[in-house]
Structure formats: structure tokens, C-alpha cells
HTML snippet that shows the backbone in 3Dmol.js (N, CA, C, O; Angstrom):
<script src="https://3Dmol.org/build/3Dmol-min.js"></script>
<div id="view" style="width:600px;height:400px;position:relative"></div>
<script>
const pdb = `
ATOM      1  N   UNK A   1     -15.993 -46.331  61.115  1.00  0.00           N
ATOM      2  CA  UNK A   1     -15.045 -45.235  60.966  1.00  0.00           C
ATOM      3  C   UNK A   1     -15.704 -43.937  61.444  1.00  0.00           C
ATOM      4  O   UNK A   1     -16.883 -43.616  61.289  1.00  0.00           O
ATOM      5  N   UNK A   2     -14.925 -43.389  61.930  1.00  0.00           N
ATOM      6  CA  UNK A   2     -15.332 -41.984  63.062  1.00  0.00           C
ATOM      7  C   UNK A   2     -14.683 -40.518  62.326  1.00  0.00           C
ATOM      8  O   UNK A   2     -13.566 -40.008  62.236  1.00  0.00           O
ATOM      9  N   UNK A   3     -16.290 -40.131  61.802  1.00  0.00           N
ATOM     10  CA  UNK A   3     -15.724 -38.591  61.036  1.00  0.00           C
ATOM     11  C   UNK A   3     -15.314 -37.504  61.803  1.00  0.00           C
ATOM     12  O   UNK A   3     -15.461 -37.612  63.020  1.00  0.00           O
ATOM     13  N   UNK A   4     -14.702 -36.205  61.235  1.00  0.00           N
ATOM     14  CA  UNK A   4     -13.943 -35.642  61.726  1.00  0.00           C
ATOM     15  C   UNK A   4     -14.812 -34.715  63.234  1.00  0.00           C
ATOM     16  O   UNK A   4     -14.219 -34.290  64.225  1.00  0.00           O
ATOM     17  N   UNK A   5     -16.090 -34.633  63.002  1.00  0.00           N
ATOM     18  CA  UNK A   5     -16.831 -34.406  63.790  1.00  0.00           C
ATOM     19  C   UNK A   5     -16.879 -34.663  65.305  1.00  0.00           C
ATOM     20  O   UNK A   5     -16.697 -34.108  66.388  1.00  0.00           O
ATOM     21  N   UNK A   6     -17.374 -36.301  64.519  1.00  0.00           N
ATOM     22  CA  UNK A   6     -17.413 -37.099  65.767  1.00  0.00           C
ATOM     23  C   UNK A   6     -16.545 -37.504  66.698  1.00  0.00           C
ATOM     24  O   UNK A   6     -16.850 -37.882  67.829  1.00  0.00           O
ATOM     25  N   UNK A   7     -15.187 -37.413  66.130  1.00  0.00           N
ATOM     26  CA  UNK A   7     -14.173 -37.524  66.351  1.00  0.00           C
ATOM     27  C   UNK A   7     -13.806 -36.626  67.689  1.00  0.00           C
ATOM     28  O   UNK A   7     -13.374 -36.750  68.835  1.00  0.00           O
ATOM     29  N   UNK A   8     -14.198 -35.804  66.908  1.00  0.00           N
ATOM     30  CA  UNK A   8     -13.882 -33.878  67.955  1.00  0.00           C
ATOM     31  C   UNK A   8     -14.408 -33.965  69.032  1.00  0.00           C
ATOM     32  O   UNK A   8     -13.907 -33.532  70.070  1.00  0.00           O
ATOM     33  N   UNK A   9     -15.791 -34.691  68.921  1.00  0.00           N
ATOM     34  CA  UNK A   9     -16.821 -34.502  70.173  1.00  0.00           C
ATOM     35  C   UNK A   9     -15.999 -35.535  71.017  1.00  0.00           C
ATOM     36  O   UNK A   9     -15.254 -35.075  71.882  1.00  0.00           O
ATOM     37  N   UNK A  10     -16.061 -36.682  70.869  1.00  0.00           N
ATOM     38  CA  UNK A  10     -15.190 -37.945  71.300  1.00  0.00           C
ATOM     39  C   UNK A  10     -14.437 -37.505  72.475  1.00  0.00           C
ATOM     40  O   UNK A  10     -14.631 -37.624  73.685  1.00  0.00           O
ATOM     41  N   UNK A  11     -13.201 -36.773  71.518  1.00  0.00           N
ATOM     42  CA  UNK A  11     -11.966 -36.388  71.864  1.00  0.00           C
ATOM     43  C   UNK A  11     -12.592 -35.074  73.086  1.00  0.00           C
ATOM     44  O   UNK A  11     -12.469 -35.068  74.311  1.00  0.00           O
ATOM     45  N   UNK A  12     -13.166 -34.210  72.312  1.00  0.00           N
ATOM     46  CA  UNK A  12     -13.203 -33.164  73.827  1.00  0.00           C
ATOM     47  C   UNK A  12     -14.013 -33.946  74.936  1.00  0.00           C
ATOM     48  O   UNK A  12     -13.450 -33.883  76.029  1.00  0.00           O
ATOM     49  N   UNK A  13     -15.074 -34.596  74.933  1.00  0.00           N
ATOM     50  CA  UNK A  13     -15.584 -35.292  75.878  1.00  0.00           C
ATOM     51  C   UNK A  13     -14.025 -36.405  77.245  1.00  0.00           C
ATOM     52  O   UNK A  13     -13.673 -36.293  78.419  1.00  0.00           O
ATOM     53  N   UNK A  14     -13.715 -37.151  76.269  1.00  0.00           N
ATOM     54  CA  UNK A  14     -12.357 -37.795  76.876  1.00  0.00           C
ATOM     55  C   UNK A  14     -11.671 -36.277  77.731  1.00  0.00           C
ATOM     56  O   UNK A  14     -11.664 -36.151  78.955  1.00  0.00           O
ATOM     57  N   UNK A  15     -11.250 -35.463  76.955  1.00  0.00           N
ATOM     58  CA  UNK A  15     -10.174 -34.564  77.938  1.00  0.00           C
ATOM     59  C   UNK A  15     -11.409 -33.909  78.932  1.00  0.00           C
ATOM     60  O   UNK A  15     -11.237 -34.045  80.143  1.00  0.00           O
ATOM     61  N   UNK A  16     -12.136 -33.496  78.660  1.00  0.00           N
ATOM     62  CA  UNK A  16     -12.782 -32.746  80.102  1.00  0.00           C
ATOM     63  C   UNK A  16     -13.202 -33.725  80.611  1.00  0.00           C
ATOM     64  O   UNK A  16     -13.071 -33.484  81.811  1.00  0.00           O
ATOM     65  N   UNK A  17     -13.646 -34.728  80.511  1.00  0.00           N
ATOM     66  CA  UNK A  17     -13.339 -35.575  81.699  1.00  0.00           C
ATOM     67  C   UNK A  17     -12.486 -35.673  82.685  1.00  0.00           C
ATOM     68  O   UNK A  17     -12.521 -35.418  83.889  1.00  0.00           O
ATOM     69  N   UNK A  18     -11.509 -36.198  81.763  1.00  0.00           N
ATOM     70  CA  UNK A  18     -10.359 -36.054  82.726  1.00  0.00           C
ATOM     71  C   UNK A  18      -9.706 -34.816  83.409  1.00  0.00           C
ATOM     72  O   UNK A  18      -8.934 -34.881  84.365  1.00  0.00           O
ATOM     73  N   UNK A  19     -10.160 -33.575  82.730  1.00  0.00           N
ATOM     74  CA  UNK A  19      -9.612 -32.338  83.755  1.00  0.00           C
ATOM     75  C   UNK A  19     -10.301 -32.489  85.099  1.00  0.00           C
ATOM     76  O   UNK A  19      -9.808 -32.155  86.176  1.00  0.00           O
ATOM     77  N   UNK A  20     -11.552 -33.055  84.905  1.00  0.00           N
ATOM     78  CA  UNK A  20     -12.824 -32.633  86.138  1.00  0.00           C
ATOM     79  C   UNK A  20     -12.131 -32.568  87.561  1.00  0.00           C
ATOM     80  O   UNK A  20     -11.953 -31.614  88.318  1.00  0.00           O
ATOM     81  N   UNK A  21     -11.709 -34.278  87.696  1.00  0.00           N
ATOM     82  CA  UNK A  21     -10.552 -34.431  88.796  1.00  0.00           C
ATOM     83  C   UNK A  21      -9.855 -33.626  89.521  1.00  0.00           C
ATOM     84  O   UNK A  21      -9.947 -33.166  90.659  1.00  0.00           O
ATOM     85  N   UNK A  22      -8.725 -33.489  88.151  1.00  0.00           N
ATOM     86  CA  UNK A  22      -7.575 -32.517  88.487  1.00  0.00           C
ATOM     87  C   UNK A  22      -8.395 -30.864  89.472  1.00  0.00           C
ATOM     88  O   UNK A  22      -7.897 -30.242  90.411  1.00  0.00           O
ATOM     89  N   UNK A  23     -10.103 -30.550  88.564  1.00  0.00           N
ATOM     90  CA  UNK A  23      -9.976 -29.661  88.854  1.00  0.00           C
ATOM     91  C   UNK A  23     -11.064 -29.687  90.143  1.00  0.00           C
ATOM     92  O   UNK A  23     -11.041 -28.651  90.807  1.00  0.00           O
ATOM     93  N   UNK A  24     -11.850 -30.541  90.515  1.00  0.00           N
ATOM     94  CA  UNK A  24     -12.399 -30.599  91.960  1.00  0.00           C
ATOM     95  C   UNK A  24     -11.114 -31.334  93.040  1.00  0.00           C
ATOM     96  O   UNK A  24     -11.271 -31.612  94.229  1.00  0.00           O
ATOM     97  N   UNK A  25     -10.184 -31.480  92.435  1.00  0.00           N
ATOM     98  CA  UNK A  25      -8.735 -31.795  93.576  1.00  0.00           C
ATOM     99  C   UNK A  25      -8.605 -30.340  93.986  1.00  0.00           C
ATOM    100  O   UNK A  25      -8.248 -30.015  95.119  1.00  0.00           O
ATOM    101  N   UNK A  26      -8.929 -29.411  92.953  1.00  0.00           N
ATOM    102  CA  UNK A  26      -7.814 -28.341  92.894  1.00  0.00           C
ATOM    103  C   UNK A  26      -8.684 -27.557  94.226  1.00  0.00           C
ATOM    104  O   UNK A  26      -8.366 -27.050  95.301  1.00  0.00           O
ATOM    105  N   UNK A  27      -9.535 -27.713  93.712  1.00  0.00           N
ATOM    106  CA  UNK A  27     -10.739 -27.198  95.243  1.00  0.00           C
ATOM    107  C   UNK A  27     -10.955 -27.359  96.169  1.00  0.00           C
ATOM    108  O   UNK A  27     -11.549 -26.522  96.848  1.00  0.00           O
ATOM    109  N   UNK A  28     -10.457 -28.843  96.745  1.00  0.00           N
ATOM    110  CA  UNK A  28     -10.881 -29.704  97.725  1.00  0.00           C
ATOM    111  C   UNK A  28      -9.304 -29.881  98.713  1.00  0.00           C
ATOM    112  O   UNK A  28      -9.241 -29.910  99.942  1.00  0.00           O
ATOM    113  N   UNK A  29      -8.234 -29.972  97.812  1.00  0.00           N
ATOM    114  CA  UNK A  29      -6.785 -29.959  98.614  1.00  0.00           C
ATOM    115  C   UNK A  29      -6.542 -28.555  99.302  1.00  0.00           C
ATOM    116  O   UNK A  29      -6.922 -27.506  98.782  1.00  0.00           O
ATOM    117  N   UNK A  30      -5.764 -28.631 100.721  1.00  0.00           N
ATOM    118  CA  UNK A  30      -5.376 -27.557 101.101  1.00  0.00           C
ATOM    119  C   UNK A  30      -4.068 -27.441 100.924  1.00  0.00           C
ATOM    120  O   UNK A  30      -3.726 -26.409 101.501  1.00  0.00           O
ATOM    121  N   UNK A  31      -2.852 -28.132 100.262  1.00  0.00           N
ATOM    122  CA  UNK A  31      -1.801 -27.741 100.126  1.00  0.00           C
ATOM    123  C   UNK A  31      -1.596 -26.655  99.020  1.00  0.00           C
ATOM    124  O   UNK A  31      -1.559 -27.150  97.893  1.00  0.00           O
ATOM    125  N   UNK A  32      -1.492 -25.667  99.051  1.00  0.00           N
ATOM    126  CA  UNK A  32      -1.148 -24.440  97.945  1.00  0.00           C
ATOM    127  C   UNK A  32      -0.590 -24.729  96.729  1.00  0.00           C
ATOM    128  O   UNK A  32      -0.808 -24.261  95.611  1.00  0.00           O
ATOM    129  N   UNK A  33       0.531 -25.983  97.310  1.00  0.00           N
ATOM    130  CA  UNK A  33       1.526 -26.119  95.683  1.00  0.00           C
ATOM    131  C   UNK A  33       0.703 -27.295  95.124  1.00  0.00           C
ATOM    132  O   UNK A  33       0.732 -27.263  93.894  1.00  0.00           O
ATOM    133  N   UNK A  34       0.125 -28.113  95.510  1.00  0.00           N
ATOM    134  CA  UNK A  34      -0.794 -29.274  94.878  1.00  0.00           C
ATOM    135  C   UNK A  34      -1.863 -28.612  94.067  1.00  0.00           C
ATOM    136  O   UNK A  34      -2.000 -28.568  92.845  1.00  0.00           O
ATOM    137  N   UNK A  35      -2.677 -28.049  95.146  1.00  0.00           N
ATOM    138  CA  UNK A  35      -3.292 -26.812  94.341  1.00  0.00           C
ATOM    139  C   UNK A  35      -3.642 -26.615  93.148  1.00  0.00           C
ATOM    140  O   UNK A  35      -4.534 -26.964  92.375  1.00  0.00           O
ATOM    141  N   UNK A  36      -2.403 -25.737  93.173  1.00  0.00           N
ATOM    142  CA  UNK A  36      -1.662 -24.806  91.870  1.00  0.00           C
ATOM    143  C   UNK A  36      -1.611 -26.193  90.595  1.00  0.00           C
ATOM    144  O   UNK A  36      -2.428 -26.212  89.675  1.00  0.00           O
ATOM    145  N   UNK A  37      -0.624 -27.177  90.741  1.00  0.00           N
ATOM    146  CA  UNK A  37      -0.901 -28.154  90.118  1.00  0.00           C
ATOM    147  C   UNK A  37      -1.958 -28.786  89.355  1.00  0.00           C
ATOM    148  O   UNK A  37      -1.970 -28.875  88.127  1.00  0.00           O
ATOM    149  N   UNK A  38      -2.628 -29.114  89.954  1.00  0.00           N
ATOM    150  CA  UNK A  38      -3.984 -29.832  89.754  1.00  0.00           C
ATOM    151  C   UNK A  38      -4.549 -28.692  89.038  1.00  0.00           C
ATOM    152  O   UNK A  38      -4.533 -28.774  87.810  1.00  0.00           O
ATOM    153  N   UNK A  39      -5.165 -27.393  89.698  1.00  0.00           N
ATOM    154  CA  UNK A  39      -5.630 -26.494  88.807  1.00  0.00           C
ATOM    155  C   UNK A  39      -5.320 -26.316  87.411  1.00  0.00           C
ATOM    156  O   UNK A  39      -6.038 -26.466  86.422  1.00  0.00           O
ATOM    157  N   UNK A  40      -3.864 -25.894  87.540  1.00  0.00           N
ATOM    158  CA  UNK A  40      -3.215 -25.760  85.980  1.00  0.00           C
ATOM    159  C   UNK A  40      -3.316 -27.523  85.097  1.00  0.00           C
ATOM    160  O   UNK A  40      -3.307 -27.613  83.870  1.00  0.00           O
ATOM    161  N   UNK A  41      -3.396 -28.620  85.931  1.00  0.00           N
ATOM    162  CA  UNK A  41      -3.654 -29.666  85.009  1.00  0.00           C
ATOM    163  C   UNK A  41      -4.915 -29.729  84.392  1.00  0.00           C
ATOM    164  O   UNK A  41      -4.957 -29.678  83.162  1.00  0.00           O
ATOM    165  N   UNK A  42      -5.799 -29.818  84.952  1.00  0.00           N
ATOM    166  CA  UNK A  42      -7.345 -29.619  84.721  1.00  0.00           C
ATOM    167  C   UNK A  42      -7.747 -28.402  83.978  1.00  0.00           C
ATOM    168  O   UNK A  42      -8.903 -28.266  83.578  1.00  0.00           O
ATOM    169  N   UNK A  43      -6.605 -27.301  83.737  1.00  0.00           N
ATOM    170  CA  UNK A  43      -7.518 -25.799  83.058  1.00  0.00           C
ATOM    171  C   UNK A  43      -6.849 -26.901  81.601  1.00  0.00           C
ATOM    172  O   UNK A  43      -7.547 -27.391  80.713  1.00  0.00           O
ATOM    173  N   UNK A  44      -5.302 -27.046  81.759  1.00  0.00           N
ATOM    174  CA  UNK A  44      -4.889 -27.700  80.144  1.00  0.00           C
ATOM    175  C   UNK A  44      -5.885 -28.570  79.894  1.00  0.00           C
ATOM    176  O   UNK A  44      -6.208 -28.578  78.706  1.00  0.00           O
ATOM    177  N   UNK A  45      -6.535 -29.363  80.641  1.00  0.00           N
ATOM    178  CA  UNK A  45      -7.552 -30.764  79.733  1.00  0.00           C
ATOM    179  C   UNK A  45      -8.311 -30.358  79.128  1.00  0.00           C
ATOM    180  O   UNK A  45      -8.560 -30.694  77.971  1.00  0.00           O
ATOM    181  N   UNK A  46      -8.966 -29.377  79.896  1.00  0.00           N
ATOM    182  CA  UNK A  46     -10.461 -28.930  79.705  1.00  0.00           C
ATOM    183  C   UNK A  46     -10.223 -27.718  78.368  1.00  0.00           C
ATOM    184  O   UNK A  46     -11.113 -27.554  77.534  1.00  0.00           O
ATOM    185  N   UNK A  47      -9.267 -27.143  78.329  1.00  0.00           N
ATOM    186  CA  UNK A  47      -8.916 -26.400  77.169  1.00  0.00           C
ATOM    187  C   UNK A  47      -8.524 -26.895  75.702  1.00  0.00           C
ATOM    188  O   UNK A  47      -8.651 -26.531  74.532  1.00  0.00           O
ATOM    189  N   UNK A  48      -7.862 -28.146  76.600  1.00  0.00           N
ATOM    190  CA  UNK A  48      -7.232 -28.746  74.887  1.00  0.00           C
ATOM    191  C   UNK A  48      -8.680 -29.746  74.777  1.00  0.00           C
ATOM    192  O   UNK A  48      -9.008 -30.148  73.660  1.00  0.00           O
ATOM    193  N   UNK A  49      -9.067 -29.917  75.343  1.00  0.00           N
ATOM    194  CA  UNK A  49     -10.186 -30.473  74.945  1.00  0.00           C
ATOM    195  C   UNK A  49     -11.483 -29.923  73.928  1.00  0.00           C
ATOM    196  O   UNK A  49     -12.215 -30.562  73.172  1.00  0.00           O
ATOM    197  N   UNK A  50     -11.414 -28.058  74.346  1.00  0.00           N
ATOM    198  CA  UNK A  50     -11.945 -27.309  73.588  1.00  0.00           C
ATOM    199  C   UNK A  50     -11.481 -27.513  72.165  1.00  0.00           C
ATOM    200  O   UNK A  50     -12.221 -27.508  71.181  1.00  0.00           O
ATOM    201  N   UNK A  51      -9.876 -27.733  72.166  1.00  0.00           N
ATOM    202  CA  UNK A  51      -9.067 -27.070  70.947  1.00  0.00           C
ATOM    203  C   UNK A  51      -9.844 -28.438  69.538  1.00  0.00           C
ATOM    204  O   UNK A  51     -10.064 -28.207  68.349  1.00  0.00           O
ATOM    205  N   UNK A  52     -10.095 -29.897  70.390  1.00  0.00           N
ATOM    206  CA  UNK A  52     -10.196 -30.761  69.490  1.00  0.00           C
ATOM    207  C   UNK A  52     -12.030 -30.232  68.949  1.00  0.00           C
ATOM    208  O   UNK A  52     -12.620 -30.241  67.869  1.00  0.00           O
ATOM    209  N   UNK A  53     -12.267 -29.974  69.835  1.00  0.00           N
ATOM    210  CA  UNK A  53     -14.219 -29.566  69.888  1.00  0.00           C
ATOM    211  C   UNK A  53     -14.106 -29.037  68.850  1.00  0.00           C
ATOM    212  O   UNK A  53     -14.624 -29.677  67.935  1.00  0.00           O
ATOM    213  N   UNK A  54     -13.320 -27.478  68.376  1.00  0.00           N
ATOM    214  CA  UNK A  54     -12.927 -26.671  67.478  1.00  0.00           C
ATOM    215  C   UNK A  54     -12.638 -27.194  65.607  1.00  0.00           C
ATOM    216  O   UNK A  54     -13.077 -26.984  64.476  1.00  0.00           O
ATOM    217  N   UNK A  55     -11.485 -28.063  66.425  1.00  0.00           N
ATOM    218  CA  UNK A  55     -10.716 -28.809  64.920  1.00  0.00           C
ATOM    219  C   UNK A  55     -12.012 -30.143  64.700  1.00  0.00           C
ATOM    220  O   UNK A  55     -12.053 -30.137  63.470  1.00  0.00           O
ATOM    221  N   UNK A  56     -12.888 -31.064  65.068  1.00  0.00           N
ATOM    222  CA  UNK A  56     -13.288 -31.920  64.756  1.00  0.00           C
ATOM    223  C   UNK A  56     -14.406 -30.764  63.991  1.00  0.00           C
ATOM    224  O   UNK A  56     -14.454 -31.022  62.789  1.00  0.00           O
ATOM    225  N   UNK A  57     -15.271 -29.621  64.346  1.00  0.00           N
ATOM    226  CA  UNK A  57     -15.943 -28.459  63.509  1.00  0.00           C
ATOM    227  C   UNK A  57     -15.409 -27.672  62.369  1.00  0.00           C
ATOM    228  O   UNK A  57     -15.957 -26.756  61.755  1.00  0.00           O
ATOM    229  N   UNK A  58     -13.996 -28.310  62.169  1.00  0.00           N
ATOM    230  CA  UNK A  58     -13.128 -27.463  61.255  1.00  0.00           C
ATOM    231  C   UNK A  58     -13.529 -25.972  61.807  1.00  0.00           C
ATOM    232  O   UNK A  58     -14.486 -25.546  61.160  1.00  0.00           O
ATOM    233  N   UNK A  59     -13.199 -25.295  62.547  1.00  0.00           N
ATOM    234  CA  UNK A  59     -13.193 -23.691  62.951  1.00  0.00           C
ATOM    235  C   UNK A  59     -11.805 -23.845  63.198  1.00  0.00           C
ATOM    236  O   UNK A  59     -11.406 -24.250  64.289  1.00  0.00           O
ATOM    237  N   UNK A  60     -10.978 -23.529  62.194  1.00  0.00           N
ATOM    238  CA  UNK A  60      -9.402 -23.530  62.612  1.00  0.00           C
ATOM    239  C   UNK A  60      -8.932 -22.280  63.329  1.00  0.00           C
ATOM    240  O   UNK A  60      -8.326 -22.151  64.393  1.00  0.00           O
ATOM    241  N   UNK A  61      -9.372 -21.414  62.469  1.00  0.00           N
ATOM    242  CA  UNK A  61      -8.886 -19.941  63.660  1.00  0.00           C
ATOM    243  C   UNK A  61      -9.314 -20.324  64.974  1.00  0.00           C
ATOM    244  O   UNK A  61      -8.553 -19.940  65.862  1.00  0.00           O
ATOM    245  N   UNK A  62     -10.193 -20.894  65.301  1.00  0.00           N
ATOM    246  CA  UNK A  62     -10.551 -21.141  66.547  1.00  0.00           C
ATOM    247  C   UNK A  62      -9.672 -21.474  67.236  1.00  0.00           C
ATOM    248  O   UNK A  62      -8.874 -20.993  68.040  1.00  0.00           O
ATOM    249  N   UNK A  63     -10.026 -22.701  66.648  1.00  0.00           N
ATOM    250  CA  UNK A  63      -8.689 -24.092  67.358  1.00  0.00           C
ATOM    251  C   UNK A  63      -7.242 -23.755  67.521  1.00  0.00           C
ATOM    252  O   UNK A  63      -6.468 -23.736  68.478  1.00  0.00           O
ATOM    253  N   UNK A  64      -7.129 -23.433  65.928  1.00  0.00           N
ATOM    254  CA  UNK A  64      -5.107 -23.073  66.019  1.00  0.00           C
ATOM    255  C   UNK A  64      -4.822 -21.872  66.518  1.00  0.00           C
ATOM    256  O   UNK A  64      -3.779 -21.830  67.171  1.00  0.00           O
ATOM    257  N   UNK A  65      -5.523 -20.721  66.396  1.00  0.00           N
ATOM    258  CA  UNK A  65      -4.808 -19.158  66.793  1.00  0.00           C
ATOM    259  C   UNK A  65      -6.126 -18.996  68.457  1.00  0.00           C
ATOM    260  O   UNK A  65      -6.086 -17.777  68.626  1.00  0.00           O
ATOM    261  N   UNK A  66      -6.912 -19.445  69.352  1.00  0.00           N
ATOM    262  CA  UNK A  66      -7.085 -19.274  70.398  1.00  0.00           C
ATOM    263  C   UNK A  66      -6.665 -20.492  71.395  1.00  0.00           C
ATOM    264  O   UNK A  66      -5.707 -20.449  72.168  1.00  0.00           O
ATOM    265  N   UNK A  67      -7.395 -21.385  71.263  1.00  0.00           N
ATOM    266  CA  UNK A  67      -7.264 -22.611  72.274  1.00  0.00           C
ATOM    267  C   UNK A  67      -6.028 -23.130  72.092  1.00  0.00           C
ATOM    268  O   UNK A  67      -5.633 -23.190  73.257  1.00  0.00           O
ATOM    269  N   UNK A  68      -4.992 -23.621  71.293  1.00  0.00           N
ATOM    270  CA  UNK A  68      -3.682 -24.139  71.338  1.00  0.00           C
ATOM    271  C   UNK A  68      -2.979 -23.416  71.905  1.00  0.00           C
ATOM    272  O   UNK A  68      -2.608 -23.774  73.023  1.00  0.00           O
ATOM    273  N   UNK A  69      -2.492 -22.061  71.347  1.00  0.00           N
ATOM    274  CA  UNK A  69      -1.931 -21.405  72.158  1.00  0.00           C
ATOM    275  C   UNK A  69      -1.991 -21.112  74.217  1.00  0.00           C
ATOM    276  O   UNK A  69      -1.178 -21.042  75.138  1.00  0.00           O
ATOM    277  N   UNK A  70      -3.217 -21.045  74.061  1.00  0.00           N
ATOM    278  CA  UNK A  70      -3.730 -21.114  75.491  1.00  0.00           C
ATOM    279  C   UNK A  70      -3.435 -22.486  76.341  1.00  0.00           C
ATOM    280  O   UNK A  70      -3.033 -22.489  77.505  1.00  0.00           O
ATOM    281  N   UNK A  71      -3.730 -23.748  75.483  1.00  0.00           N
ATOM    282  CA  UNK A  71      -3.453 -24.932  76.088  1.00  0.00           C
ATOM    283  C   UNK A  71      -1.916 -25.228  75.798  1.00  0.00           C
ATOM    284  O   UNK A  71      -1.654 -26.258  76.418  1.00  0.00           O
ATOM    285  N   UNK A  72      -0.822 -24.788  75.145  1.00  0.00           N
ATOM    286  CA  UNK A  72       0.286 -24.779  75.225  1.00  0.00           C
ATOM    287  C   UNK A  72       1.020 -24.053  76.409  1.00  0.00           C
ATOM    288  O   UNK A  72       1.959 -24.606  76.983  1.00  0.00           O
ATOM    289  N   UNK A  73       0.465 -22.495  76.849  1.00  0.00           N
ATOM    290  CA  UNK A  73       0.715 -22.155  78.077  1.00  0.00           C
ATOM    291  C   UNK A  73       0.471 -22.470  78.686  1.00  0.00           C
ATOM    292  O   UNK A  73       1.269 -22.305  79.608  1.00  0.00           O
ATOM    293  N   UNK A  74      -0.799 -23.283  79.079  1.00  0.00           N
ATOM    294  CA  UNK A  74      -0.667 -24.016  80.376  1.00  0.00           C
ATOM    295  C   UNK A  74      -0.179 -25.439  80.688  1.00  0.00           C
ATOM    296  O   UNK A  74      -0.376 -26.015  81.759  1.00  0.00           O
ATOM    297  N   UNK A  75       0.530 -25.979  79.553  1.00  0.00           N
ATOM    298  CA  UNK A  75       1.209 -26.636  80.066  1.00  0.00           C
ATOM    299  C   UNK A  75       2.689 -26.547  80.187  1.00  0.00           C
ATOM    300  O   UNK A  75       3.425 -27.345  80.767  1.00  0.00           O
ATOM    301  N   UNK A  76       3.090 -25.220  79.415  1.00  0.00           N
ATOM    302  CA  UNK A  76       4.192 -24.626  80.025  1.00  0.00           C
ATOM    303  C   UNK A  76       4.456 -24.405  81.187  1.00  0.00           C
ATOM    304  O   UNK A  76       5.512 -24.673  81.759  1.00  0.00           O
ATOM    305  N   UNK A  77       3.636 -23.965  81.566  1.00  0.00           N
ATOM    306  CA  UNK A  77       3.068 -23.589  83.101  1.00  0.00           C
ATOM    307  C   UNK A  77       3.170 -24.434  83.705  1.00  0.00           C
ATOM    308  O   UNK A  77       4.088 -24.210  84.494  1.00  0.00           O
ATOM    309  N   UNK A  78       2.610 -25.732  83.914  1.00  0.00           N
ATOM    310  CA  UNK A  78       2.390 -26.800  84.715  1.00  0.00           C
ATOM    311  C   UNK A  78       3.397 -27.365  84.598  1.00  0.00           C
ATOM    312  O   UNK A  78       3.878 -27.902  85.596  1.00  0.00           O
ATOM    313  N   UNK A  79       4.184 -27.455  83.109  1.00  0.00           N
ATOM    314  CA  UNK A  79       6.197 -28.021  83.574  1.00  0.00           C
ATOM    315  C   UNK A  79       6.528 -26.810  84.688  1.00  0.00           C
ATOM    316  O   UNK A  79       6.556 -26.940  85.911  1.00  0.00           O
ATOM    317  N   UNK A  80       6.751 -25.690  83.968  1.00  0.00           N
ATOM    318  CA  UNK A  80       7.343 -25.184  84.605  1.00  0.00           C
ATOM    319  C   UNK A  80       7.325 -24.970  86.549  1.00  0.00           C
ATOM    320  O   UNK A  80       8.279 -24.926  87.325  1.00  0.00           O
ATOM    321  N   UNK A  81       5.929 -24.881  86.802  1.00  0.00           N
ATOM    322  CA  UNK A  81       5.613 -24.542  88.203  1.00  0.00           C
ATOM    323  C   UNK A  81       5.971 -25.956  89.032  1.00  0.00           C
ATOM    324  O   UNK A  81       6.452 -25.830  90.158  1.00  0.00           O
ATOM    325  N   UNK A  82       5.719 -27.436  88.436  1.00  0.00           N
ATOM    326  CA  UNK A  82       6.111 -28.514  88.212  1.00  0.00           C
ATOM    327  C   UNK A  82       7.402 -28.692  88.539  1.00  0.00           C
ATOM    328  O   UNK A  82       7.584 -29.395  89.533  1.00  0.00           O
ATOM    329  N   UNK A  83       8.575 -28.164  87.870  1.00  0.00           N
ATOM    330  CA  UNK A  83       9.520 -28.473  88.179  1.00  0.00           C
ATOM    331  C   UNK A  83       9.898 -27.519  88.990  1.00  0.00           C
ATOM    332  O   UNK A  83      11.100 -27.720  89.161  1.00  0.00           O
ATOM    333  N   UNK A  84       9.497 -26.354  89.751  1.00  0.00           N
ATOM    334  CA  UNK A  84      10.062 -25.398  90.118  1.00  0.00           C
ATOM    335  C   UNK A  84       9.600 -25.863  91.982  1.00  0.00           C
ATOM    336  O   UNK A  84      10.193 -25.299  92.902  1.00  0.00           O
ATOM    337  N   UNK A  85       8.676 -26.758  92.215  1.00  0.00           N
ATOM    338  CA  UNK A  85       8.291 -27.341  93.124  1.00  0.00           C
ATOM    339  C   UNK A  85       8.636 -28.800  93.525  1.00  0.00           C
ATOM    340  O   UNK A  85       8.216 -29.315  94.561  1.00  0.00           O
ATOM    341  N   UNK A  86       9.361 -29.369  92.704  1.00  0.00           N
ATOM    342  CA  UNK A  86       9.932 -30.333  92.379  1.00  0.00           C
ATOM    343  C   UNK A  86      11.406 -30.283  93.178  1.00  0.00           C
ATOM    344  O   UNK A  86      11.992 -31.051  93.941  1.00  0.00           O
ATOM    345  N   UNK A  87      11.612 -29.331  92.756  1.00  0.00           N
ATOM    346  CA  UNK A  87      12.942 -28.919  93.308  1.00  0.00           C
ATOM    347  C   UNK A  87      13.100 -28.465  94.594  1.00  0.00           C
ATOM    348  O   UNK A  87      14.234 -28.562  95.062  1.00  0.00           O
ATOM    349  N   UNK A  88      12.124 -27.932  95.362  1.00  0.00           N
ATOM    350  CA  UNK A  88      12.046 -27.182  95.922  1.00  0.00           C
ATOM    351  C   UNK A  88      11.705 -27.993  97.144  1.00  0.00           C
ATOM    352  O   UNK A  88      11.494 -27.431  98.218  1.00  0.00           O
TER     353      UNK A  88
END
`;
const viewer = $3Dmol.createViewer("view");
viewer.addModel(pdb, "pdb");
viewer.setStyle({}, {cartoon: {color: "spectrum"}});
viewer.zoomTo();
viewer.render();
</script>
């Protein structure tokens, strides 16, 4: 069984991983709107990944009133720019 700690580390390790991608795509593509994409996917991983780093340390102000909020806009963002290219 995996304490709340370890848990955290776990968990942020898993998401910045997976932003890394998104965010050496974001560097390496020359299409502008892919880009944009990938960037904003990879800033959300790597952020919400912070947010669990935070909550598995219990630092809740941390976690709930900086990094969520932040990782909620960017994936507002990434629907939104998402569908606005989608369409387009």
C-alpha cells in the first residue's frame, strides 16, 4: 500500500513524463496551430503533475489555491484553442 507521499511522487513523476513529449513536439513541429497544442498539453501535465507533488506533501494552499487553478486554465485553454482549430 502506497502512502500519501509516495503516492504524490508516483503521480507527479507519471504526468511530467508524459508532458515531456507534448512539450519537445512543441519545439520541434513547425506548424503554429500543432504547436500551440502540444505546448498547452505538456504545460497542463507538467503542472498538474506539480498539483499531485503538492497534495501527496499535504501543502494544500499549494496544490488547491496555485497549481489547480493554473492546470484548470490550461486545459481550458487547450479545449478551447482545440476546438477553435478544429473547426477551422
Amino acid at each position: 500500500m502506497l502512502d500519501l507521499v509516495t503516492g504524490g511522487i508516483v503521480l507527479f513523476a507519471i504526468m511530467v513524463a508524459a508532458g515531456i513529449v507534448p512539450l519537445i513536439m512543441a519545439f520541434r513541429i513547425k506548424i503554429r496551430s500543432l504547436r500551440t497544442l502540444s505546448l498547452l498539453l505538456g504545460l497542463f501535465a507538467v503542472v498538474h503533475g506539480f498539483y499531485h507533488l503538492a497534495s501527496g506533501y499535504q501543502q494544500d494552499f499549494l496544490a488547491d489555491a496555485v497549481f489547480e487553478p493554473i492546470s484548470l486554465l490550461l486545459l481550458v485553454g487547450l479545449g478551447t484553442y482545440y476546438s477553435k482549430v478544429a473547426v477551422a
